[in-house]
DODREN-32902 format. One record per residue (C-alpha): residue number from 1; residue in one letter; x, y, z. Coordinates in Angstrom, 1 decimal. Example, Ala and Ser with C-alpha at 12.3 -4.5 7.8 and 13.67 -1.06 7.14 Angstrom:
2
+-----+------+--------+--------+--------+
! pos ! code !      x !      y !      z !
+-----+------+--------+--------+--------+
!   1 !    a !   12.3 !   -4.5 !    7.8 !
!   2 !    s !   13.7 !   -1.1 !    7.1 !
+-----+------+--------+--------+--------+
//
This chain:
198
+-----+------+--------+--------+--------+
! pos ! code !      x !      y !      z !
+-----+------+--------+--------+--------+
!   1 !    x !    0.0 !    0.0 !    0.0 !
!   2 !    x !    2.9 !    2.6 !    0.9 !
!   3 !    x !    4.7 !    1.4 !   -2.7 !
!   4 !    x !    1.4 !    2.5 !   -4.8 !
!   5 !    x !    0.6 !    5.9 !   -2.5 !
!   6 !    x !    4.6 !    7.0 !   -3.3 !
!   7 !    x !    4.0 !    6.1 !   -6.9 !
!   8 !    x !    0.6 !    8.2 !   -7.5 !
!   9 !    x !    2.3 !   11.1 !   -5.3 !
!  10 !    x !    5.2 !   10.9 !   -7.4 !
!  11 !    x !    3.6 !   10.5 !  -10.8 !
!  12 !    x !    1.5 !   13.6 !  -10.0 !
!  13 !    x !    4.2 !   16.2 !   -8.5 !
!  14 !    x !    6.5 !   15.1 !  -11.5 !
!  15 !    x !    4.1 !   16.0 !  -14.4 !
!  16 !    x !    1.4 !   17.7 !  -13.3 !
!  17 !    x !   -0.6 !   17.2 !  -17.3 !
!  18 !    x !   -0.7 !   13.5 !  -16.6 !
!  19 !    x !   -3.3 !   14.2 !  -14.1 !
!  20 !    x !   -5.0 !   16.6 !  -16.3 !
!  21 !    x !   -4.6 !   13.5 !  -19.4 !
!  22 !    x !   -5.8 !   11.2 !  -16.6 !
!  23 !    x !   -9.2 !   12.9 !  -16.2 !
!  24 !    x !   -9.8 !   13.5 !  -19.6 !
!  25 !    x !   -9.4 !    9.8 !  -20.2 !
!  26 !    x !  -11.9 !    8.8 !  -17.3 !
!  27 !    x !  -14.5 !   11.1 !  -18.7 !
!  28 !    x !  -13.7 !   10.0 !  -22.6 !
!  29 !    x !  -14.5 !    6.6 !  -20.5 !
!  30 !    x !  -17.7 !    7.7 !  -18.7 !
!  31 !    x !  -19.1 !    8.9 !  -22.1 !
!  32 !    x !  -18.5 !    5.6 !  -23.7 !
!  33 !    x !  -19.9 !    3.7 !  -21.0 !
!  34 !    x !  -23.1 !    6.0 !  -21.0 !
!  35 !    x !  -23.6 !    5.6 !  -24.7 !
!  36 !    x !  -22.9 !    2.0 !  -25.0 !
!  37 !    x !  -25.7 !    1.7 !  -22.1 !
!  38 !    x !  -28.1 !    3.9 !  -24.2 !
!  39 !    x !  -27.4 !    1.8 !  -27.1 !
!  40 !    x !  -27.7 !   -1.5 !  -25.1 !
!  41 !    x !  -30.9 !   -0.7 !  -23.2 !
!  42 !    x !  -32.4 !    1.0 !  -26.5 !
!  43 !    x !  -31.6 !   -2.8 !  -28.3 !
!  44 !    x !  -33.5 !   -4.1 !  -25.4 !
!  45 !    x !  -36.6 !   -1.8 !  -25.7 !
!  46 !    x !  -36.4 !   -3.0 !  -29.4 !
!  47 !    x !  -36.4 !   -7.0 !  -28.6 !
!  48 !    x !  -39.1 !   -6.4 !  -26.5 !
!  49 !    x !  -40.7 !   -4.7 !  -28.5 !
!  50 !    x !  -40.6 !   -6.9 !  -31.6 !
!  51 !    x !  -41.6 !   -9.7 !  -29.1 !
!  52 !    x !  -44.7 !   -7.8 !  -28.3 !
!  53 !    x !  -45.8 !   -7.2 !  -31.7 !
!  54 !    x !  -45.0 !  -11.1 !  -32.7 !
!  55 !    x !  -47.0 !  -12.6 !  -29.5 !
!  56 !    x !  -49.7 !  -14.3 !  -30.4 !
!  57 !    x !  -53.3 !  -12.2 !  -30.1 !
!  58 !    x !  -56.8 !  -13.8 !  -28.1 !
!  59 !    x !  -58.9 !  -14.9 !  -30.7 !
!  60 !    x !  -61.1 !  -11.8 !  -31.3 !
!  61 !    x !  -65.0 !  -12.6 !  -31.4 !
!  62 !    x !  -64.8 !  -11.7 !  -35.0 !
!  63 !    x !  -62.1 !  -14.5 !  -35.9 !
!  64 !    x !  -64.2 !  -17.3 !  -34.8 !
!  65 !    x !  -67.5 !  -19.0 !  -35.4 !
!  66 !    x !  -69.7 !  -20.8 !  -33.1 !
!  67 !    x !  -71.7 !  -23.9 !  -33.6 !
!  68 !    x !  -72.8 !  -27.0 !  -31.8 !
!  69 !    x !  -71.6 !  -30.7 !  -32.5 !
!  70 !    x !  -72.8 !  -33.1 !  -30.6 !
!  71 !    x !  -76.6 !  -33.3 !  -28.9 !
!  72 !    x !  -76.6 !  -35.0 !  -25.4 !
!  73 !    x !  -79.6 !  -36.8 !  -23.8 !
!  74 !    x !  -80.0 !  -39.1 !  -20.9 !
!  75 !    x !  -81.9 !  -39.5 !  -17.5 !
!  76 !    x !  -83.0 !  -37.3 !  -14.9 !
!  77 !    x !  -84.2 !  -34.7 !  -17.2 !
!  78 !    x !  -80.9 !  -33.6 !  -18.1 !
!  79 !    x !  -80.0 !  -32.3 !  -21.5 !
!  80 !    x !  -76.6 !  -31.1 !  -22.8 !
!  81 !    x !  -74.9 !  -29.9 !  -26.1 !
!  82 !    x !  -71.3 !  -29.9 !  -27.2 !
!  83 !    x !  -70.2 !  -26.0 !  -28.4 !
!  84 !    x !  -67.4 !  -25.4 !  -30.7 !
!  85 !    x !  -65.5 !  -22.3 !  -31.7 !
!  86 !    x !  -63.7 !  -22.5 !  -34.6 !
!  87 !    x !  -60.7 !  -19.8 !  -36.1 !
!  88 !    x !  -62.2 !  -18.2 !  -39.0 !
!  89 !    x !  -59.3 !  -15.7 !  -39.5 !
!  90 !    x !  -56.1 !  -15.5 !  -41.3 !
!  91 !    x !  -54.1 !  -16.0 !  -38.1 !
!  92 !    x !  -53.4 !  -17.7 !  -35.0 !
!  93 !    x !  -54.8 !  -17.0 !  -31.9 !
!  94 !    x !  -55.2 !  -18.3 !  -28.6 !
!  95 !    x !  -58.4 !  -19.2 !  -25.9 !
!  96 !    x !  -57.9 !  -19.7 !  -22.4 !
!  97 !    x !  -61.0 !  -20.9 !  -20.0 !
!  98 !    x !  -64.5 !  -20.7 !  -19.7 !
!  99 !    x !  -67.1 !  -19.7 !  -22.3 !
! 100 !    x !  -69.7 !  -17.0 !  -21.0 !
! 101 !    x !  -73.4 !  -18.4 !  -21.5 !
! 102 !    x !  -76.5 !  -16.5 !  -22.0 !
! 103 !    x !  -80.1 !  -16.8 !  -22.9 !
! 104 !    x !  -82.8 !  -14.8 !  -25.0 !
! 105 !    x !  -86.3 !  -15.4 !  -25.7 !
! 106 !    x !  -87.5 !  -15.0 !  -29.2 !
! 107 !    x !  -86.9 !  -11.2 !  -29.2 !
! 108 !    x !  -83.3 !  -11.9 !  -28.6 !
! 109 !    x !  -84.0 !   -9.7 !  -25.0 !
! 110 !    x !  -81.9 !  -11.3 !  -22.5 !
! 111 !    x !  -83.7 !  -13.6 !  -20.2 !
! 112 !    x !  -82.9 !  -14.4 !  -16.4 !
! 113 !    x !  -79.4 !  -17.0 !  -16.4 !
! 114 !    x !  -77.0 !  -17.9 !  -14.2 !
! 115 !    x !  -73.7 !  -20.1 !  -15.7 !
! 116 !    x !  -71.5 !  -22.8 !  -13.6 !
! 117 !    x !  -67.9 !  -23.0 !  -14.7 !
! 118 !    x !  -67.0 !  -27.1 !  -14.2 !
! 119 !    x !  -68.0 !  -30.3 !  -14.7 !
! 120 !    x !  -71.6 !  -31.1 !  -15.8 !
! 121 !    x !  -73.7 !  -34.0 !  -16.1 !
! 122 !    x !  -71.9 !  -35.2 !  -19.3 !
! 123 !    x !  -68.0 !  -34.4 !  -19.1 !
! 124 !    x !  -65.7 !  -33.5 !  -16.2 !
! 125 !    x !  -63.8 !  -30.4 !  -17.1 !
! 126 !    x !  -60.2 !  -30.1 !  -18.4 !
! 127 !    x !  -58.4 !  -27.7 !  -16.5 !
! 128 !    x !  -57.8 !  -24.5 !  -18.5 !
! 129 !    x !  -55.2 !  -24.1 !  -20.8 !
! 130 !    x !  -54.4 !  -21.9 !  -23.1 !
! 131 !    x !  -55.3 !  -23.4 !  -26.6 !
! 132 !    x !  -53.4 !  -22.1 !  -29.6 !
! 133 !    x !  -56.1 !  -22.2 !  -32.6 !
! 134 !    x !  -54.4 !  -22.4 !  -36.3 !
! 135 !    x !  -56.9 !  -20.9 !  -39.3 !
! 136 !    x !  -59.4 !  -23.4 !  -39.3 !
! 137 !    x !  -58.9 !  -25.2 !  -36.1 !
! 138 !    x !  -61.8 !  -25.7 !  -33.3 !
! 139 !    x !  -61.9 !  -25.6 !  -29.5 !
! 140 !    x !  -64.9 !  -27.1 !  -27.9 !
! 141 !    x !  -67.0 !  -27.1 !  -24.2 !
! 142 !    x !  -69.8 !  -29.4 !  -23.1 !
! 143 !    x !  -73.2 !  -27.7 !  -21.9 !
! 144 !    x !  -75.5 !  -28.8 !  -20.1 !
! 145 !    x !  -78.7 !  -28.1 !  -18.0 !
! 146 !    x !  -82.0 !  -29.8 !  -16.4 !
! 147 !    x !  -85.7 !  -29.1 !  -18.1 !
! 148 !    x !  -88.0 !  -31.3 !  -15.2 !
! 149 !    x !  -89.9 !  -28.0 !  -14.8 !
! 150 !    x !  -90.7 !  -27.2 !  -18.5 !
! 151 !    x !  -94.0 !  -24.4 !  -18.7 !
! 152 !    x !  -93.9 !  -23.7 !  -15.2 !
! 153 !    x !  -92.2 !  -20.7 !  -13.9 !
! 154 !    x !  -89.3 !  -22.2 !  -12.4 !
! 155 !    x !  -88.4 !  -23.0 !  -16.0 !
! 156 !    x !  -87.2 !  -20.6 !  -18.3 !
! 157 !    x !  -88.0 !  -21.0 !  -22.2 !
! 158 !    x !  -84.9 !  -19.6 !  -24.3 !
! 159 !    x !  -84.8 !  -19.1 !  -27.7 !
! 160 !    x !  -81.1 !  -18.3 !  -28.2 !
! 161 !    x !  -78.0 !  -19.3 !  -26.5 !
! 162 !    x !  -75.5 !  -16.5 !  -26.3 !
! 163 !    x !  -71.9 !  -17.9 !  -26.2 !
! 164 !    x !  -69.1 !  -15.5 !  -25.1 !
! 165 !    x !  -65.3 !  -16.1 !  -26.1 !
! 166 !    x !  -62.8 !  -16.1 !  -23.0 !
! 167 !    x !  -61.4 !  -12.7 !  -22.6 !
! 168 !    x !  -64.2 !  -11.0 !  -25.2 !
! 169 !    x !  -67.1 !   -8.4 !  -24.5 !
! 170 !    x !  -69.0 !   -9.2 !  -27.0 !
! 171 !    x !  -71.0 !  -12.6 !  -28.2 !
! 172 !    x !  -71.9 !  -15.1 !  -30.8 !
! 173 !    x !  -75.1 !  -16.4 !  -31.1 !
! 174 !    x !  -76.9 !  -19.7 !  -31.5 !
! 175 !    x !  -80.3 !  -21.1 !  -31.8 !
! 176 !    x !  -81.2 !  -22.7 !  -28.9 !
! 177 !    x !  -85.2 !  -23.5 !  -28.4 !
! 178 !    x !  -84.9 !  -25.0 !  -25.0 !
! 179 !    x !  -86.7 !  -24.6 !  -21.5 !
! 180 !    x !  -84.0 !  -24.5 !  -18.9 !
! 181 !    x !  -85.0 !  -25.1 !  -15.4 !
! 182 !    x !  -83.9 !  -21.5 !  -13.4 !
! 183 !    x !  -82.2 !  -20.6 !  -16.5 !
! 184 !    x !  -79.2 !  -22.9 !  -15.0 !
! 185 !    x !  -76.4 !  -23.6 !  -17.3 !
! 186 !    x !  -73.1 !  -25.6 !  -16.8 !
! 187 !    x !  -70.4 !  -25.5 !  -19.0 !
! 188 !    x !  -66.6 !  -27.2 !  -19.0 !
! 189 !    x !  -63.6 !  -25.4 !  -20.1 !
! 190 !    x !  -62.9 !  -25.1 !  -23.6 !
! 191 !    x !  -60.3 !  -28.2 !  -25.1 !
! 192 !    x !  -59.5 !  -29.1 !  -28.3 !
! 193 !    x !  -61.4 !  -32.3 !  -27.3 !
! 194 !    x !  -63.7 !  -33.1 !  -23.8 !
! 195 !    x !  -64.8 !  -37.1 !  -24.2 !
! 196 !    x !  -68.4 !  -37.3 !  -22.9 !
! 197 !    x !  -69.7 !  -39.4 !  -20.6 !
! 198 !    x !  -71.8 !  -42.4 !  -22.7 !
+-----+------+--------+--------+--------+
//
């Protein structure tokens, strides 16, 4: 320690520029660090940003149709309905969870509902996942409901079945002539494939 002390006194009371050549040297160096952090953090704003535009989008309620496969019956009064959503668009897109439900009368005003996110009668639901859906490719969720109390007024008689994207505001709708007991639905997750109960 008492070696390097003599040296920097000595260096300094011998030529008294190299100090003056030092500090111009450790700010050249402070610029140049600055600058190559500017340019570093403004290439990381830039990956980021191309990452952001290249994620893949939710599949906007315009990009997909609705429709329903498969008709359920069985005991008990219990009915049920398999729903698909299919990509119409040009480009991939992702779903994630539940489908909203809904019900109109004839008028297509809303009527009284209330939807269960689970397992129904028919299927026990997949847990969600997030389901990347190429141009043309489908995601589906089993529906179902009781009708024991058809034309009373426990029973509510629907003429529509509004069927609500994960993550969307707005709805697709389906012919659905049913009486549904308190207006209950059920529905699974959505999956690119829920086996049914036979």
């Amino acid at each position: 320690m008492t070696h390097q002390h003599r040296s920097h006194t000595r260096g300094t009371a011998m030529d008294p520029r190299s100090g003056r050549r030092r500090r111009l040297v450790r700010a050249t160096l402070a610029v140049t660090a600055v600058a190559g952090l500017g340019i570093a953090g403004a290439g990381a704003a830039q990956a980021a940003g191309t990452r952001a535009t290249t994620a893949t989008p939710t599949c906007a309620v315009s990009a997909l149709s609705a429709s329903f496969g498969e008709e359920l019956g069985g005991g008990m009064n219990h009915q049920g309905v398999v729903v698909k959503l299919k990509n119409t668009g040009t480009h991939t897109c992702l779903l994630r969870g539940y489908p909203g439900l809904g019900l109109e009368n004839a008028a297509h005003r809303t009527l009284h509902s209330t939807t269960h996110w689970g397992d129904t009668w028919y299927a026990k639901s997949p847990p969600k996942t997030t389901l990347t859906l190429r141009k043309g490719a489908v995601a589906e969720a089993v529906i179902s409901w009781t009708h024991a109390d058809t034309g009373t007024s426990d029973a509510v008689h629907a003429a529509y079945l509004e069927v609500t994207p994960p993550a969307a505001t707005s709805h697709k709708t389906l012919k659905f002539p049913q009486w549904v007991d308190f207006g209950d639905l059920r529905v699974t997750a959505l999956a690119y494939r829920i086996p049914v109960n036979p």
